[in-house]
N, C-alpha and C positions, 0 to 999 in steps of 0.2 A: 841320934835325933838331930843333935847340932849339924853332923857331917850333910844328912839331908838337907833341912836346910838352907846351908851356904848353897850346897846344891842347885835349889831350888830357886833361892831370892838372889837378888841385889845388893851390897854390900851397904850398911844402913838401916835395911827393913826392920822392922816390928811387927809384933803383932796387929797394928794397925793397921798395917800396907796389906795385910790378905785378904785374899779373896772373899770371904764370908761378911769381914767388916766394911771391905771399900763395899761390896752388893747390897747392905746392912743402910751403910751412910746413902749412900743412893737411893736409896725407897723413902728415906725418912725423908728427905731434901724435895723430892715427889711430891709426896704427900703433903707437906708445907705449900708447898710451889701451889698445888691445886689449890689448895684451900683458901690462900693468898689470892690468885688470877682471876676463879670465879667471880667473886665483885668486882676487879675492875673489868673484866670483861664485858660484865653485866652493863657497866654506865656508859662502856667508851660505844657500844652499840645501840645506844639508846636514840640514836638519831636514826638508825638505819630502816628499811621496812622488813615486817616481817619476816618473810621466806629468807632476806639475805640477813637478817640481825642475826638469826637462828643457828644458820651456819656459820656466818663472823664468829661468835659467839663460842661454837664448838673448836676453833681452832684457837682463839684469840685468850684463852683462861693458859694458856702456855708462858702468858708474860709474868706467871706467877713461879713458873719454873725456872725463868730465868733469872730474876731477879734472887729468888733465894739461894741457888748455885751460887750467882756471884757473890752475893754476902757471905756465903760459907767459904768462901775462895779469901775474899779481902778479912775475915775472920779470925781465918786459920792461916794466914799467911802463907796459901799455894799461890807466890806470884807465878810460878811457871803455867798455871790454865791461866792467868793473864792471858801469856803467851800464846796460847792454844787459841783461842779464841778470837787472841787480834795480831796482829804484823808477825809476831815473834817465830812462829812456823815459816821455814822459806815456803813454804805449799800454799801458802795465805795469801794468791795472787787473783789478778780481776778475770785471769786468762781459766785458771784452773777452776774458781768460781764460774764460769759459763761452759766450760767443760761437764762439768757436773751437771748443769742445768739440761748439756744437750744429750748426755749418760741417761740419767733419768727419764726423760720425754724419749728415747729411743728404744730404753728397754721395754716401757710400759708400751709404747707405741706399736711394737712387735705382737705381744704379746692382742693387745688390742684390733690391728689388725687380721692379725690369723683368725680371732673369732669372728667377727664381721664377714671374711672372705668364706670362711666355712660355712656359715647361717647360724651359728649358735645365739648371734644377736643381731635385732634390729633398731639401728640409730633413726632420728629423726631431730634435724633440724628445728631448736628452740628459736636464740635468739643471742644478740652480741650487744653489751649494755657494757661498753671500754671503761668507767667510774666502775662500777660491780666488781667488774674481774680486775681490776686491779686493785681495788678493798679485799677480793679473794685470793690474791696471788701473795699480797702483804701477810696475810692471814694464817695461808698455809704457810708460809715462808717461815714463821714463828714458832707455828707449832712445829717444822718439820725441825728445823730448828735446836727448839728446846727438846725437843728427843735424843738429836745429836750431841747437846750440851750436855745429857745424863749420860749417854751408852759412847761415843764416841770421844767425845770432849773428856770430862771427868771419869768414869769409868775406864773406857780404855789404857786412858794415859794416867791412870793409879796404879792401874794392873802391870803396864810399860814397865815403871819406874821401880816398882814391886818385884817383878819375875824376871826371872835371866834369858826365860824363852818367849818370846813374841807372840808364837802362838798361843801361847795362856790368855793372854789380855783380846787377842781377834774371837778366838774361840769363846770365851768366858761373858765376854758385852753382846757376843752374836745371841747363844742360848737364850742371856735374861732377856734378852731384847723380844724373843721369838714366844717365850713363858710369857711377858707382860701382856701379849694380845689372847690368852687363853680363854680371855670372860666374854670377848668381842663375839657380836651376833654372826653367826653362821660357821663358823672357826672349825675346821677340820686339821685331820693330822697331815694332810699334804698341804694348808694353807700355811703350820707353824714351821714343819721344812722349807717354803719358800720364804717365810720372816724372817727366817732365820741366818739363812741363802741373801738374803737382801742387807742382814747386818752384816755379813761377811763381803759383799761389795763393799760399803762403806768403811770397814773396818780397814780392808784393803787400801781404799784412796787414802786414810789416815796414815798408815806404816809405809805403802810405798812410796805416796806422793807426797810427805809430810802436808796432810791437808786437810784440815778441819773444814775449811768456807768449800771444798769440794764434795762430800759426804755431807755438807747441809742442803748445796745447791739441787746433787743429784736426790736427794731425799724428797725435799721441796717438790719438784719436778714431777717424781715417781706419784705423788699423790694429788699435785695439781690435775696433771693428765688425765688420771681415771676419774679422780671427781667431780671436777669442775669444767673441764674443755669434754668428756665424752657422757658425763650422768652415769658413770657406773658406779658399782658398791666400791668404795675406798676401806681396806680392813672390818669389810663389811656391812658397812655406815650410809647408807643412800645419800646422795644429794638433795639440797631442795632447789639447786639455783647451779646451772650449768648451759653449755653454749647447742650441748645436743641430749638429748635426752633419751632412753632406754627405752624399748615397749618391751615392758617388763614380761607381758603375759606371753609371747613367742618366745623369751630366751631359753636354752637346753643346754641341761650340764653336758660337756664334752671332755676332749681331754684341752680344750683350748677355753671352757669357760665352765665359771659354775655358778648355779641362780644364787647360791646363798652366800658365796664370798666374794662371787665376781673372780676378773683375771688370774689373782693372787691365788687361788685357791686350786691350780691346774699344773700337768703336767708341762704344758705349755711357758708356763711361768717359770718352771724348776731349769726349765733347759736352756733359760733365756738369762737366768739368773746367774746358773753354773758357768753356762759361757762366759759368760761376764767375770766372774773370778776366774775363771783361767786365764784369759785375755790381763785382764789386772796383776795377777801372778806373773806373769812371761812378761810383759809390759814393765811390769816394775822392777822385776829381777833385772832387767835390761841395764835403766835407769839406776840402782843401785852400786852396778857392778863398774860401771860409766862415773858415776862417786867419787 
């Protein structure tokens, strides 16, 4: 049993470093996080108008995630997610940060355009309100964010520090990440393959490009795009406030779109996704070996 695992762990582990407890300590810090965010979410939107208070609101209760992560961090004395989080990853540049941003908006944008060029949907020109979308782009940016703070940020780099193989920790944040979206409205088993598919990009910029602010950018991105710049379902979740709008009643499941999950929920997506980690895979191997 011991021979396992040295096998298996890092020299130092405990039983606290596995897998069950770091997934364990991260639900509970969630859970906090929410509970926490909701009120202030609630007040810091209390100026805004409706349709966009609503959606501020649903991205904006993620400041509750962050804040209790990093208490648990400055708590337990993990200075190293310090690190993760600010300078101390060489990945943590303004360059890799917009990389990501243009990762995301390109994959989503693919995936976006093939159903438009097919007919699976029809766009229609809303309206551009530059204060809104940038209260929305702050918005998502936070919650996309504090998702990466739980699954990429802490998670990942528990599992890291924990396991001898890499793959356990890419693997392991990918799955819960893909599980966490199970209760989301419309959620099919090709949508949690592509969830899942999408924490393995991200998990990716993190090991190969040591880069946390890249896996939040392109996250950020990923969700901006669908929700807010085109009105489609984000995870499911309609918009109430975006620059173009869906007519809902024309769109047709395809294999490039689906009415109840939207993009995410297609073959289209999976292949858009997969590319993406190969590309990342061969990209980073490159950049590792170059080291």
């Amino acid at each position: 049993m011991k021979k396992l695992w040295n096998r298996l762990h890092n020299e130092g582990a405990t039983v606290m470093d596995t897998a069950p407890v770091i997934i364990l300590v991260s639900f509970i810090l969630y859970i906090l996080g929410s509970l926490l965010g909701e009120p202030i979410a609630y007040f810091i939107t209390i100026p805004l108008e409706s349709d966009l208070r609503y959606m501020a609101y649903l991205y904006l209760w993620f400041i509750g995630v962050w804040i209790v992560f990093l208490l648990y961090f400055l708590i337990t004395k993990k200075k190293y997610m310090f690190g993760v989080v600010g300078r101390g990853l060489k990945g943590n540049t303004f360059k890799n940060l917009m990389m990501g941003l243009l990762i995301g908006f390109c994959m989503n944008g693919v995936c976006i355009l093939t159903a438009f060029l097919h007919g699976d949907i029809k766009l229609y020109f809303d309206s551009i309100k530059p204060l809104e979308l940038i209260i929305m782009f702050v918005s998502v940016f936070i919650q996309s964010s504090g998702e990466e703070l739980m699954y990429r940020g802490y998670m990942y780099n528990a599992l890291r520090r924990s396991y001898r193989l890499p793959l356990v920790a890419i693997l392991v944040n990918s799955i819960v990440f893909a599980l966490m979206h199970l209760a989301n409205p419309g959620i099919t088993f090709m949508a949690v393959i592509n969830i899942m598919l999408s924490g393995m990009v991200f998990s990716f910029m993190a090991y190969f490009f040591d880069s946390f602010w890249m896996a939040c950018a392109a996250h950020a991105a990923w969700n901006y795009t669908q929700n807010i710049i085109f009105g489609l379902p984000n995870s499911g979740i309609v918009t109430k406030f975006s620059i173009f709008r869906l007519d809902a009643a024309s769109a047709v499941n395809s294999f490039a779109y689906n009415t109840g999950f939207g993009v995410e929920g297609t073959v289209m997506a999976l292949l858009v996704l997969a590319t993406t980690c190969v590309m990342m895979v061969l990209i980073g191997t490159k950049r590792k070996v170059g080291d």
